[in-house]
C-alpha positions as CSV (number, residue, x, y, z in Angstrom):
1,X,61.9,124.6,69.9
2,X,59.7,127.3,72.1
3,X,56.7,128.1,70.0
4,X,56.3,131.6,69.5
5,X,54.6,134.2,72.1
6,X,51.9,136.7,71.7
7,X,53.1,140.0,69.7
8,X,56.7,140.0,70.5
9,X,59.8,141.7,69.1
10,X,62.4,139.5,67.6
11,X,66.1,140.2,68.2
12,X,69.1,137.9,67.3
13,X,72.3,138.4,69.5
14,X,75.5,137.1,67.8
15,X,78.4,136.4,70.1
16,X,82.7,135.5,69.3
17,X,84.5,134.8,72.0
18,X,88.0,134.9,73.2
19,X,88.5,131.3,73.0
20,X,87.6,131.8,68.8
21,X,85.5,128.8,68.7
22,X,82.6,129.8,67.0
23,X,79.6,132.1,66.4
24,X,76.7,132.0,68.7
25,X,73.5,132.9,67.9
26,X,70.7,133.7,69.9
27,X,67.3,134.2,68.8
28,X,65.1,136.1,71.7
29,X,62.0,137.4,72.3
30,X,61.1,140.5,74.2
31,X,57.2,141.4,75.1
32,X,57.1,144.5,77.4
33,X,58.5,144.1,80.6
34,X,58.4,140.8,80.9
35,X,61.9,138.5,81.0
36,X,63.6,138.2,77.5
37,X,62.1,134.3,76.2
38,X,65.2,132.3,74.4
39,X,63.7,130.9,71.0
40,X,65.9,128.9,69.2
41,X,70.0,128.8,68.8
42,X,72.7,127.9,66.4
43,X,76.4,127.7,67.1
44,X,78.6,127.9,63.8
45,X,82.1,126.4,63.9
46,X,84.8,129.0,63.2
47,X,86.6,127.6,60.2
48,X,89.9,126.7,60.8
49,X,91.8,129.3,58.4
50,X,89.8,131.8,60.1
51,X,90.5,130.6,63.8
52,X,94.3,130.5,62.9
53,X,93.8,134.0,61.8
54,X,92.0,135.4,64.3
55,X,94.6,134.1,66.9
56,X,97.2,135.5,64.8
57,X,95.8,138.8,64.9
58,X,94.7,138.5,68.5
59,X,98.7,138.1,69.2
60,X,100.4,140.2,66.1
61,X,102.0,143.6,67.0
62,X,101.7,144.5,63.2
63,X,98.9,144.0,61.3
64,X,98.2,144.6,57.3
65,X,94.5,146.4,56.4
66,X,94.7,144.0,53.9
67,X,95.2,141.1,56.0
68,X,92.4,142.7,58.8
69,X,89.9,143.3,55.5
70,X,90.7,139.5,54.8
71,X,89.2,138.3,58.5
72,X,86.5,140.7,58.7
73,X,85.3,139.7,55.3
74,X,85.1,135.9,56.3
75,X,84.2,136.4,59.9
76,X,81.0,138.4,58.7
77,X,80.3,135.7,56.1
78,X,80.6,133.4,59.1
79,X,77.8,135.6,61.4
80,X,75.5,135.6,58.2
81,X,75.5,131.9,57.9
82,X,75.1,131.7,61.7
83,X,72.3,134.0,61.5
84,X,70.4,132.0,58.7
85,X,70.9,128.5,59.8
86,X,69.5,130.0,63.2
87,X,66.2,131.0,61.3
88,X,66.2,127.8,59.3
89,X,65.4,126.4,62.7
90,X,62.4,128.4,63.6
91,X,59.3,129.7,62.0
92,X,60.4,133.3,62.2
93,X,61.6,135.2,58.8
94,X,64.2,138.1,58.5
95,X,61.7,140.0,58.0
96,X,60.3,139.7,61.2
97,X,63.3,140.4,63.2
98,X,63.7,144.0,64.5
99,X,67.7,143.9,64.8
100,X,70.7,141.9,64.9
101,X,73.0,142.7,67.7
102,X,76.7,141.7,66.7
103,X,79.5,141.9,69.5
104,X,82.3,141.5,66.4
105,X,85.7,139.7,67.4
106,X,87.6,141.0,70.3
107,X,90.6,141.6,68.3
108,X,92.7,143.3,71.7
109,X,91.1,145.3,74.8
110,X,93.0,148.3,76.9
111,X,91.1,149.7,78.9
112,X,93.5,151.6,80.8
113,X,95.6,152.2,77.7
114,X,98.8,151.0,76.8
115,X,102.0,152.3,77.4
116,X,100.1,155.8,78.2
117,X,98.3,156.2,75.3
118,X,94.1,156.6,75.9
119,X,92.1,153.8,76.6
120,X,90.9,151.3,73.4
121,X,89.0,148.2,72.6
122,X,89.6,146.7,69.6
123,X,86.2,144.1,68.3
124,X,86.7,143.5,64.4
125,X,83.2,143.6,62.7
126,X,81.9,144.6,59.7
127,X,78.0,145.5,60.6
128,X,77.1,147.3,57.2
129,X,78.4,144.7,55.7
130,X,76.1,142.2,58.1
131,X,73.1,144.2,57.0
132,X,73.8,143.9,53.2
133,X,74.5,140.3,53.9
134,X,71.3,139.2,55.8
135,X,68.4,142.2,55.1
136,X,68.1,142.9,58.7
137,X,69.0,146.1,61.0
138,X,72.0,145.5,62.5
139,X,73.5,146.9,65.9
140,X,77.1,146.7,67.0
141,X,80.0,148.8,68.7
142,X,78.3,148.3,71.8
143,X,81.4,148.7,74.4
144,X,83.7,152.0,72.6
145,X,80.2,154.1,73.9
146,X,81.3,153.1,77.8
147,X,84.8,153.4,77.0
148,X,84.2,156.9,76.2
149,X,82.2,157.3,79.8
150,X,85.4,156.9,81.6
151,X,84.3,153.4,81.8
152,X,86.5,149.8,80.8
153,X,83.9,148.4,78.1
154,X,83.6,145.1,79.9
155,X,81.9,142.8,81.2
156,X,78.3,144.0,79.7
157,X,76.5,141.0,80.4
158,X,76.1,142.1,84.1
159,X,73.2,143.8,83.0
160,X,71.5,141.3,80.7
161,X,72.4,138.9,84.3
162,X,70.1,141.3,86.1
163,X,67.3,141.0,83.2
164,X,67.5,137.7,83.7
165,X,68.0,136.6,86.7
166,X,67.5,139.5,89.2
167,X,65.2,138.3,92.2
168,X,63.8,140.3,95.4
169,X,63.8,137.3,97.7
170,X,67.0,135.9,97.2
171,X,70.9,137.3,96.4
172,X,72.1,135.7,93.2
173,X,76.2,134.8,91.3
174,X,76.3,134.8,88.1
175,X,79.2,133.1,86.9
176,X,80.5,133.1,83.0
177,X,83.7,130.6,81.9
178,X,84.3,131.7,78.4
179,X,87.8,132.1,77.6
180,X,87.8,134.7,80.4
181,X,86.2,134.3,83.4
182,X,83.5,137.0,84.9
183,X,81.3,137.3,88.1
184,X,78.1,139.2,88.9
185,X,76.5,139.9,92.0
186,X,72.8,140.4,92.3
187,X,71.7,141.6,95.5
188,X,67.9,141.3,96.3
189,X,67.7,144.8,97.8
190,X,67.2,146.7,94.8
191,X,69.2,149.6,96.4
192,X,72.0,147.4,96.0
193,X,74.2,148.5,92.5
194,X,74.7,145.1,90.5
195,X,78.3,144.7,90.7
196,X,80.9,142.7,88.1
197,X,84.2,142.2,87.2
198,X,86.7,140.0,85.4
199,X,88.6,137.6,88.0
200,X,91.0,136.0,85.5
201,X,91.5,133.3,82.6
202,X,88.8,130.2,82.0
203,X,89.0,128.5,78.9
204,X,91.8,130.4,77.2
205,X,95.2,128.8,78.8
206,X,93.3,126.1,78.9
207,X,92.7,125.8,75.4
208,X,95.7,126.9,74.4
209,X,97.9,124.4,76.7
210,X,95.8,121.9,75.1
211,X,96.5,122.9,71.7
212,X,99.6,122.9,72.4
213,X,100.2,119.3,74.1
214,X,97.3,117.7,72.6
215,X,96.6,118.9,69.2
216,X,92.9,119.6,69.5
217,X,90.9,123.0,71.0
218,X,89.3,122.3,73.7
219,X,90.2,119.6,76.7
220,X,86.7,118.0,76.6
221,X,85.1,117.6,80.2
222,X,88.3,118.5,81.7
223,X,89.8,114.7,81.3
224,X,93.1,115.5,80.7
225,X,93.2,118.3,83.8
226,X,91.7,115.5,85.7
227,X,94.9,113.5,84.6
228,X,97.3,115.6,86.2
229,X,98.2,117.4,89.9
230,X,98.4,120.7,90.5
231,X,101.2,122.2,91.3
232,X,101.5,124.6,93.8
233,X,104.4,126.1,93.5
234,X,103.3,127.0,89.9
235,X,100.4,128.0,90.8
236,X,101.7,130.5,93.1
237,X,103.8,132.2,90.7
238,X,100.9,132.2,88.4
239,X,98.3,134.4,91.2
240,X,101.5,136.6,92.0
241,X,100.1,138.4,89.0
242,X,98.5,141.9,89.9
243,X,95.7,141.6,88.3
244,X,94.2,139.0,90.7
245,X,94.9,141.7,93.3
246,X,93.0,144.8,91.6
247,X,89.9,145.6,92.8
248,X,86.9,146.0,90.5
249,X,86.2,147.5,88.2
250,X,88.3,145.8,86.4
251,X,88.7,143.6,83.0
252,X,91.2,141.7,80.8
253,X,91.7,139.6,77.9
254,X,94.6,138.1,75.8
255,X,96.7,141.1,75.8
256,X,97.4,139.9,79.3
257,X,96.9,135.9,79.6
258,X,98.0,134.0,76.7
259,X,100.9,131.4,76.0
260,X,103.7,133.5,76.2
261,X,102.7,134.9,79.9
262,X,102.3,130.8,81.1
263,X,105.7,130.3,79.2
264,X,107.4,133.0,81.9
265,X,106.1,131.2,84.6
266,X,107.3,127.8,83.9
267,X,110.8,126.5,85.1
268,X,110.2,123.5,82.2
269,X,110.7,120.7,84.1
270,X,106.5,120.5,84.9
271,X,104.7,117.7,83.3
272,X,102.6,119.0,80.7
273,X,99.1,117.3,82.4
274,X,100.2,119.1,85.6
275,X,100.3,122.6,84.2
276,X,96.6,121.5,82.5
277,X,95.7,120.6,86.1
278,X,97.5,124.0,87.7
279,X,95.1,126.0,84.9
280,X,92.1,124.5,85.6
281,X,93.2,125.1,90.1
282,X,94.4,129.0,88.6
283,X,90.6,129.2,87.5
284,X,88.8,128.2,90.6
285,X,91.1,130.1,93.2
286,X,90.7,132.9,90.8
287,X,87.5,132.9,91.1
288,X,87.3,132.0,94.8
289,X,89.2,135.0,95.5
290,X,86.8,137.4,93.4
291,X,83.4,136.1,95.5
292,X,85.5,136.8,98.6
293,X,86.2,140.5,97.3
294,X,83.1,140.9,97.5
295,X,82.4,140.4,100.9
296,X,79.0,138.5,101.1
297,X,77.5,137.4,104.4
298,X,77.9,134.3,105.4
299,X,75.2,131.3,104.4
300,X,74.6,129.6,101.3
301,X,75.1,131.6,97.4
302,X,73.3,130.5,94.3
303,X,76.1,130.6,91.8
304,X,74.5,130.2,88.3
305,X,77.3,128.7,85.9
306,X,77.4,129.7,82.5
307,X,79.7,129.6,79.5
308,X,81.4,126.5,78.0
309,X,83.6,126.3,80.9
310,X,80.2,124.9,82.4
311,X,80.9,121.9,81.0
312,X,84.3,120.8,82.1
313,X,83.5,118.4,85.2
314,X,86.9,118.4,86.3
315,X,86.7,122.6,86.5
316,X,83.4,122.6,87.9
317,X,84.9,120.1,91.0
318,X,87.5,122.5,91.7
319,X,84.9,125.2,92.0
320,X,82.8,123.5,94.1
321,X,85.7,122.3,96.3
322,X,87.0,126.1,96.8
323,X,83.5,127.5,97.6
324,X,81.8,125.1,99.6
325,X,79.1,127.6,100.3
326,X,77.5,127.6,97.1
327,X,75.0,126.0,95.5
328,X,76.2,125.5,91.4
329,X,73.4,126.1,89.7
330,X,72.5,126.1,85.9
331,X,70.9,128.8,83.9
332,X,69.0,126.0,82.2
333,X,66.5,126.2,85.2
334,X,65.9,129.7,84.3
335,X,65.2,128.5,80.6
336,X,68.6,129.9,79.4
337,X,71.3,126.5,79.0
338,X,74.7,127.6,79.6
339,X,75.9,128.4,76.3
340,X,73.9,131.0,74.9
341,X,73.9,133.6,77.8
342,X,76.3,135.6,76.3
343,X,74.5,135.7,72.6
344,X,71.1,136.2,74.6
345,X,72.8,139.0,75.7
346,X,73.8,140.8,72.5
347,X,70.4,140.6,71.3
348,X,68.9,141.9,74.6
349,X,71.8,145.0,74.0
350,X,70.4,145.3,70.4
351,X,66.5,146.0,72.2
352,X,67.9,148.5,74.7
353,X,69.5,150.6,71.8
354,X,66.6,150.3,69.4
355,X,64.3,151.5,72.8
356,X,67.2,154.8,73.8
357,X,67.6,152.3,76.8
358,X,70.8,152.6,78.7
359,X,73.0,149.0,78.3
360,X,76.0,149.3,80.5
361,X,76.3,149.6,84.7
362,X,78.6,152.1,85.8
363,X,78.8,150.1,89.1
364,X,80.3,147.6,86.8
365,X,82.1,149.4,84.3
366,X,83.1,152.4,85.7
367,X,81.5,154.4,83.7
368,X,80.7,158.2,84.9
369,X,77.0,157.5,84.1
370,X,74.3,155.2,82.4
371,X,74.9,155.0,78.9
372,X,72.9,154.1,75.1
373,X,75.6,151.7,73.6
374,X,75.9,150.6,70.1
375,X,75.3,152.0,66.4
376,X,72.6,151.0,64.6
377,X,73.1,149.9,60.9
378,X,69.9,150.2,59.0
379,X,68.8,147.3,56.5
């Protein structure tokens, strides 16, 4: 592990998501103004009652308190392991660390409302309970305080992106494949507004599909993709969904792309490996098409590749074979591996509220204005 700096401030960042895999946890440190430092990491495996649980409730259109209490209560138990195997890693005590920033479980995200009713998003956390549970300060409810702005709530990382990897000589993509996809741009003119935006599913049909056909979670390296062809008819009903065609801001999750929205789009004669194949092609030319919204000059792009989508080869081809401009790139050589961008966030997010510091980008979000996010949950 990173031995420790000079005088810093601790944070942890805990991260769940859509694809209900696991907790991450980040342990950061922050020293002025210098570029957040990534210490040590644990991932915790989601146990399997509560990943069948979570995806129930992710997909359920009624929902018991006593059955939401139930998956709260273990998925907090869950973050407080993750955040003490974390520490049983490094030399750093609870004591030492000024917060915890938790993200909680996307349970379901509206931004624009549904059925015209307001605007919600739904992450199930329990962060006094957190704070009981570990003896630390705890900060969550980071995306309602945008929501409220007028703005969607998502993606946030953009501006942890810009922490980290923000340059004046050089434009910059920042590319997450969790179970959703996101991009950011990073301009080197510092007039530029960061921009960022959802372009579609990752891991989440992916996974899913999988499941399905395969009886495991995830389809390691893309092998079984690889397997298959794409199919191209399929894959054009699949991008005849609006969303592809909405410009930013904009942002999604299961309430949109999940098994039941493939299920419309398939006439049942495809072989299962060639709808694991079409996924994995929806992905890239999702994402090609969000780069080309925004309209960059011509000549080579950094893309920095993040998320666990990062490591399926087969995806990763299929990128590089619909942008042949850029140059995929990973975080690692930034000191930040691909996995534990979006928990190194959370605990960045946890700083900024502790500091009054604004956390969201209304370039990204939508937001009428810069914006404090998160409660803070005293230990």
């Amino acid at each position: 592990m990173t031995p420790p700096i000079a005088s810093p401030l601790y944070y942890i960042g805990l991260m769940s998501g859509t694809s209900l895999d696991g907790i991450d946890a980040a342990l950061i440190a922050i020293e002025g103004d210098s570029t957040p430092q990534l210490l040590a990491t644990h991932a915790e495996p989601m146990p399997d009652e509560l990943h069948r649980l979570l995806h129930t409730l992710c997909h359920a259109e009624q929902v018991s308190f006593a059955q939401l209490a139930a998956a709260e209560h273990a998925f907090c138990q869950c973050q407080a392991r993750a955040v003490q195997r974390l520490l049983a890693h490094f030399s750093v005590g609870i004591e030492q660390i000024s917060a915890i920033g938790s993200h909680g479980q996307t349970i379901e995200h509206a931004p624009t409302g549904h059925n015209g009713g307001p605007a919600y998003t739904l992450q199930m956390d329990n962060p006094s309970l957190l704070a009981e549970l570990t003896g630390c300060t705890v900060v969550a409810d980071f995306r309602r305080r945008d929501l409220a702005a007028g703005g969607q709530a998502a993606p946030l990382a953009p501006a942890f992106h810009q922490a980290l990897f923000g340059r004046a000589d050089a434009h910059q993509l920042v590319l997450n494949l969790g179970g959703f996809a996101n991009l950011t741009w990073l301009s080197s003119q510092p007039s530029d507004p960061v921009i960022g935006f959802d372009t579609g599913p990752a891991n989440v049909l992916l996974d899913g599909w999988f499941a399905l056909h395969q009886g495991g979670r995830f389809d390691q390296n893309g092998d079984w993709a690889a397997s298959g062809e794409v199919d191209q008819a399929l894959l054009a009903r699949l991008l005849s969904e609006p969303f592809f065609q909405q410009p930013p801001p904009r942002s999604t999750g299961r309430e949109l792309f999940h098994m039941d929205w493939l299920q419309k789009y398939l006439s049942g004669q495809e072989a299962a490996a060639d709808v694991q194949a079409t996924l994995a092609e929806l992905t890239a030319v999702s994402v090609a098409q969000g780069v080309d919204q925004l309209r960059i000059d011509d000549g080579p792009l950094t893309l920095i590749t993040a998320g666990g989508g990062a490591h399926n080869a087969y995806l990763m081809q299929r990128l590089a074979h619909h942008l042949p401009r850029a140059i995929l790139t990973s975080p690692s050589a930034y000191g930040w591996p691909e996995d534990w961008i979006e928990a190194g966030a959370f605990a960045w997010l946890a700083h900024q509220r502790l500091n009054h510091l604004p956390g969201n980008l209304p370039s990204v979000t939508g937001a009428q204005g810069l914006r404090v996010l998160g409660g803070i949950y005293a230990a």
